[in-house]
C-alpha positions in Angstrom: 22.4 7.2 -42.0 26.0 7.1 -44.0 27.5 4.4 -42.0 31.5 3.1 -42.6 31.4 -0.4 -41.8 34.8 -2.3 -41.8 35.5 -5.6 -42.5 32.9 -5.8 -44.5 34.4 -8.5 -46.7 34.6 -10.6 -44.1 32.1 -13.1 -42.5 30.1 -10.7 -39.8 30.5 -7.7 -41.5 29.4 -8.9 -45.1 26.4 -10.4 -43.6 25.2 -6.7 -41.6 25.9 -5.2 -45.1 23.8 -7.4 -46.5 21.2 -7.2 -43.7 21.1 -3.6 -43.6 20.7 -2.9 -47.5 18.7 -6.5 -48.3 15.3 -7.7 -48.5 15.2 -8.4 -44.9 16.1 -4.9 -43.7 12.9 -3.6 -42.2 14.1 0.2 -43.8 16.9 -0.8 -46.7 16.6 2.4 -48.1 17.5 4.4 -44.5 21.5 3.8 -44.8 24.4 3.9 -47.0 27.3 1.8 -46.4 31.2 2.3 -47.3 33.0 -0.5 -47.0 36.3 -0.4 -45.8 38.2 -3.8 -45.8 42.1 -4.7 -46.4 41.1 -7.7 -47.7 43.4 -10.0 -45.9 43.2 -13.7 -46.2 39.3 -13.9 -44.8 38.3 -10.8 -46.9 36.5 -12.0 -49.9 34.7 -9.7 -52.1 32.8 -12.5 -53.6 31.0 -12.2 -49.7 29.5 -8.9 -51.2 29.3 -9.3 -54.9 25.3 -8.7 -55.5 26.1 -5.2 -53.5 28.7 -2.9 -56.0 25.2 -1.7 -58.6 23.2 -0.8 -55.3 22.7 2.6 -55.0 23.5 3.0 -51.1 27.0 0.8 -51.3 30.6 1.3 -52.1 34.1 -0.4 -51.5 36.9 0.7 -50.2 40.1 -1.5 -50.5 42.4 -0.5 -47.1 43.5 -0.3 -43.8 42.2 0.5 -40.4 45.7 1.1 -39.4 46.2 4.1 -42.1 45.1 6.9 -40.4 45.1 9.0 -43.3 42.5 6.7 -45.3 40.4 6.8 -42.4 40.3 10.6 -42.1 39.8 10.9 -46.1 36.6 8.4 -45.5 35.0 10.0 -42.4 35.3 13.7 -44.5 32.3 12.1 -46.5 30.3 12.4 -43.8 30.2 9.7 -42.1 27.6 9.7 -39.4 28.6 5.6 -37.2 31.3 3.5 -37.6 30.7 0.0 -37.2 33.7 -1.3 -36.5 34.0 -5.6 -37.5 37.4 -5.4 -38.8 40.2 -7.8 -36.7 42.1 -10.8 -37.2 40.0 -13.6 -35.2 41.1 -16.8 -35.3 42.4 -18.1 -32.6 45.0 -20.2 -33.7 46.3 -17.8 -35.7 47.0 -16.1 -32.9 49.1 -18.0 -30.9 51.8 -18.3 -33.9 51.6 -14.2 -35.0 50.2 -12.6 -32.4 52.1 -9.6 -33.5 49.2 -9.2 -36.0 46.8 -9.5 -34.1 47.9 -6.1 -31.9 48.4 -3.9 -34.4 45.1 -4.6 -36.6 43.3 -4.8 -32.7 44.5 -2.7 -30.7 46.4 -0.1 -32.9 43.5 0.1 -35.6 41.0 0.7 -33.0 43.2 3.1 -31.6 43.2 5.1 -34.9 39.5 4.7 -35.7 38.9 6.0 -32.6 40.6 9.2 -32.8 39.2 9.9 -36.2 35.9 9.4 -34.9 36.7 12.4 -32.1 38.0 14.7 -34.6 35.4 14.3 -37.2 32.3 14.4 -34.5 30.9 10.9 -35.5 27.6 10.4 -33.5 27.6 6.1 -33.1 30.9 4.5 -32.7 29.9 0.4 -32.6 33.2 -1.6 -31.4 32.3 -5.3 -32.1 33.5 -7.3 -29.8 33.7 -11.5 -28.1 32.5 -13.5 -25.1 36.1 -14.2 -25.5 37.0 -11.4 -23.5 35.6 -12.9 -20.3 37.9 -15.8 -20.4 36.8 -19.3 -19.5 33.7 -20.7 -17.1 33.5 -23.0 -14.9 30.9 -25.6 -15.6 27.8 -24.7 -13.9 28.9 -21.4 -13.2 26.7 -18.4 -13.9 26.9 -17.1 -17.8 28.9 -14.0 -18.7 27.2 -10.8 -17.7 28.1 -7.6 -18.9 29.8 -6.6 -15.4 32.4 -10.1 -15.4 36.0 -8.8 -14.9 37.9 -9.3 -18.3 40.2 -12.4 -18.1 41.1 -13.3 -21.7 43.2 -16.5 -21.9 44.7 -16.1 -26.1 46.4 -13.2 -27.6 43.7 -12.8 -29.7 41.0 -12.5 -26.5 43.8 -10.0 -25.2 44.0 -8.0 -28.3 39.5 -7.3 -28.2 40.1 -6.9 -24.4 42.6 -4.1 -25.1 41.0 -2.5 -27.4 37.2 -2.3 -25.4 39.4 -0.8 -22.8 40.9 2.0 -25.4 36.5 2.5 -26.4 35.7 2.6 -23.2 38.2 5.5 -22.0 37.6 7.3 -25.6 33.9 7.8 -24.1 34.5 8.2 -20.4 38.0 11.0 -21.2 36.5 12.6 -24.3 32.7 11.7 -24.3 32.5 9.7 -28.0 29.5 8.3 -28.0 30.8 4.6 -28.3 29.2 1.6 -27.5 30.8 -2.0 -27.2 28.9 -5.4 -28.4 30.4 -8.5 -26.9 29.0 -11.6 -28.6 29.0 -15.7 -28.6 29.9 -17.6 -31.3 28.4 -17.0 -34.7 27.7 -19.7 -37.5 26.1 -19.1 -40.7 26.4 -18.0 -44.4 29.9 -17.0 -46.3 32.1 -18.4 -42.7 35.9 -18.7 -43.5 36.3 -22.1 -43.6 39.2 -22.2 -41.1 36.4 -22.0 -38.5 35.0 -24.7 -36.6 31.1 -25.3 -38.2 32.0 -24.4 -42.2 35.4 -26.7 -41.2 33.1 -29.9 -40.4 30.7 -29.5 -42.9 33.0 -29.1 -45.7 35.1 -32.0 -44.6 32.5 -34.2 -44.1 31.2 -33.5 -47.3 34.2 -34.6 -48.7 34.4 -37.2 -46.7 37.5 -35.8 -44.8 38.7 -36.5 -41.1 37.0 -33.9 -39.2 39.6 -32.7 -36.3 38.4 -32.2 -33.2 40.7 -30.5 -30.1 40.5 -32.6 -26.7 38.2 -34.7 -26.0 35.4 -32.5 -27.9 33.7 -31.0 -24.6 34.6 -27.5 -24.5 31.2 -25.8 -24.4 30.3 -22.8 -26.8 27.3 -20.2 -26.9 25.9 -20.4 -30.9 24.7 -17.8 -32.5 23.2 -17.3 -36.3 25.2 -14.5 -37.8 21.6 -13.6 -39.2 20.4 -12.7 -35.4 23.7 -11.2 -34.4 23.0 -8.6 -37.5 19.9 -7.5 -36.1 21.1 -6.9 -32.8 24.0 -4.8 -33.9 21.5 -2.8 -35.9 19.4 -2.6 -32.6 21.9 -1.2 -31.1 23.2 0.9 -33.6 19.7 2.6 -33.6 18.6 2.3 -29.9 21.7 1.3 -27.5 23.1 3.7 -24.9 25.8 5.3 -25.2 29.4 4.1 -23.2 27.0 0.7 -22.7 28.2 -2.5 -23.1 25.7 -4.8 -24.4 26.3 -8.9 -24.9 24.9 -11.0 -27.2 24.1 -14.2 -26.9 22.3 -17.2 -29.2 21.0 -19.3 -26.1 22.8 -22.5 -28.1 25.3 -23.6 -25.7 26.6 -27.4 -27.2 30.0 -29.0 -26.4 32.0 -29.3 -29.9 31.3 -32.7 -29.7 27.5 -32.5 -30.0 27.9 -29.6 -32.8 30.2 -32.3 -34.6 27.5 -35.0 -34.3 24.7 -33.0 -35.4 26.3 -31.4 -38.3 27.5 -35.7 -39.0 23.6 -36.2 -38.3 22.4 -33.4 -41.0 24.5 -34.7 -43.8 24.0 -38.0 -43.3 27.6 -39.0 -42.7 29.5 -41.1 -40.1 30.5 -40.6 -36.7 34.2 -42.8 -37.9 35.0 -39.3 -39.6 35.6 -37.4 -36.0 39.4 -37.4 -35.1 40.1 -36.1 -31.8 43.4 -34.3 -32.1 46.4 -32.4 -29.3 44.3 -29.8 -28.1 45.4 -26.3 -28.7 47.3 -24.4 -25.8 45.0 -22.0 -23.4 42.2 -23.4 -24.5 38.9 -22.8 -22.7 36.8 -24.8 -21.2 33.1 -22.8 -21.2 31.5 -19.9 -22.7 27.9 -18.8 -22.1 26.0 -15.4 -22.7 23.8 -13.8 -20.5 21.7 -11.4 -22.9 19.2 -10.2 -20.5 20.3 -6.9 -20.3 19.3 -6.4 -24.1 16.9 -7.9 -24.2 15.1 -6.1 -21.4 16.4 -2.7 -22.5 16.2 -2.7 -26.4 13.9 -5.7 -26.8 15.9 -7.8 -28.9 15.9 -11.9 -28.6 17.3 -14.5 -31.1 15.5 -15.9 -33.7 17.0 -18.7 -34.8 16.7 -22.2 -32.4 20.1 -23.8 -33.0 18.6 -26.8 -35.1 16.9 -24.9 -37.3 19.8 -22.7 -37.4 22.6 -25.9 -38.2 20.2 -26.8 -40.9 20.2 -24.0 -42.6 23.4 -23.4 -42.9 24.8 -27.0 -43.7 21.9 -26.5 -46.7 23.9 -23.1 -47.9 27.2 -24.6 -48.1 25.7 -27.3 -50.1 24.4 -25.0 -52.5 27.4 -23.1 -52.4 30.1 -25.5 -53.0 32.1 -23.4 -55.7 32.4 -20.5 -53.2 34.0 -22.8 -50.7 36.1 -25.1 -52.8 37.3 -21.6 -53.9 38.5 -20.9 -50.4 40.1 -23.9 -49.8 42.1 -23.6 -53.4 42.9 -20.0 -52.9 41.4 -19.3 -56.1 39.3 -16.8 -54.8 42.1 -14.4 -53.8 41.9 -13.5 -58.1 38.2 -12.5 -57.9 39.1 -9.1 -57.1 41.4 -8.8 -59.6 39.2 -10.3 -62.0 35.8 -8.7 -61.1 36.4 -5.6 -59.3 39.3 -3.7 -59.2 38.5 -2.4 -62.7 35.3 -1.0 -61.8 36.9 0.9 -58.7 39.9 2.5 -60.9 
């Protein structure tokens, strides 16, 4: 399977390429990947720097909104499009959110109708829990059939643009799909986000900001397990389903803040409760039941174990995110591989 995966520089999308062409792929030699990522502020190619020798990858530096690169890629035959590429962060989105439409909505949009016209069998739309909006507490989980209520331009922007999959399969039959998952944690995270944010400020022994009063609830996920159920589903799901994912790890901020303070050893005087952020919500929580019934797929990871893990990686990656936070990794492509591609 030739598969176009975008966004994979980024943090999801560098760990399925990895996952899919890795040691832990149950069939590494059953796809080839192209990469197609713009490499925007959270694009790092250092993500996927083992993968330029292998024989089943290549990079493609652009963007999802230029419908004439994505028509020039898909004539390779492509045979799915995985699609990870968006702007993410919330906060972002609430000072640009003009960004966060056209990469979105409009990108999807264009992948979309390249798809049609090139007859590409799997079309994966990776989307959030965010979608859903906000939950009460005690209130049921989000199931795949809860009305969409997003409460951030960015939740609106993913909302949007499962609406454009969706009527892409129902008007003109592409056989689309749409993921909708919790909140991942794990290896090669921007450190903008929440769990690489406290453990590289603690180990540095830097306040560690927390919005509120820390007890907005999340769903946690290792990116590891969210991997192998896009792959499930890329291989098994339904087509026109919607399928959501869900790490059965759902922790206030607070308690994530503790544990990660907990793992490294460090003390509870470094949490600084700060203004919370505008529309923020209160309660997320997956219910995965449907995939895991129909495609037989279940997380791997316990949350501990998972936390662990991952505070251990970013110990033993320190250049990689001291890079991040100096900005000196925007020269590794420059450096390292735009040479190779010209």
């Amino acid at each position: 399977m030739k598969i176009l995966v975008t966004g994979g520089a980024g943090f999801i999308g560098s760990n399925f390429i990895y996952f899919l062409l890795g040691p832990k792929s149950p069939n590494p030699h059953d796809y080839d990947i192209l990469n197609l990522d713009k490499l925007t502020y959270a694009g790092n190619l250092e993500n996927v720097a083992d993968l330029p020798s292998n024989r089943g990858y290549q990079f493609v530096q652009g963007d999802i909104c230029d419908g004439q690169l994505v028509e020039t890629l898909l004539e390779r035959g492509v045979d799915a499009i995985v699609n990870f590429a968006a702007e993410s962060h919330v906060d972002r989105s609430l000072y640009e959110p003009d960004l966060f439409i056209k990469t979105n909505v409009i990108g999807v949009q264009v992948l979309l109708h390249a798809a049609l016209r090139h007859k590409i069998k799997r079309f994966i739309q990776v989307s959030t829990d965010e979608v859903y909006g906000s939950l009460p507490p005690g209130a049921p989980e989000f199931s795949e059939d809860t009305h969409l209520a997003p409460n951030s331009p960015y939740s609106a922007s993913k909302a949007a643009a499962d609406l454009l999959v969706r009527s892409y399969y129902k008007t003109y039959g592409l056989p689309a799909v749409i993921t909708r998952c919790s909140n991942n944690y794990g290896p090669y995270q921007f450190p903008e986000k929440l769990i690489p944010l406290l453990i590289t400020n603690a180990m540095e022994d830097n306040p560690l900001p927390i919005y509120g009063d820390g007890l907005n609830i999340r769903d946690w996920i290792h990116v590891e397990d969210h991997c192998r159920a896009v792959q499930t589903i890329l291989e098994k799901g339904r087509e026109g389903e919607i399928y959501n994912i869900g790490g059965d790890g759902e922790r206030t901020n607070l308690e994530i803040t503790e544990r990660v303070l907990a793992i490294l050893g460090k003390p509870k005087s470094l949490i600084r409760f700060v203004a919370d952020r505008p529309g923020h919500d209160r309660r997320y929580a997956i219910d995965f039941s449907k995939l895991k019934r129909d495609l037989g797929w279940s997380p791997l990871y316990r949350l501990e174990e998972g936390l662990e893990k991952t505070v251990r990686w970013y110990l033993d990656h320190e250049e990689w995110w001291r890079r991040i936070k100096s900005g000196a990794y925007r020269d590794f492509y420059q450096k390292h591989y735009k040479e190779r591609l010209t």
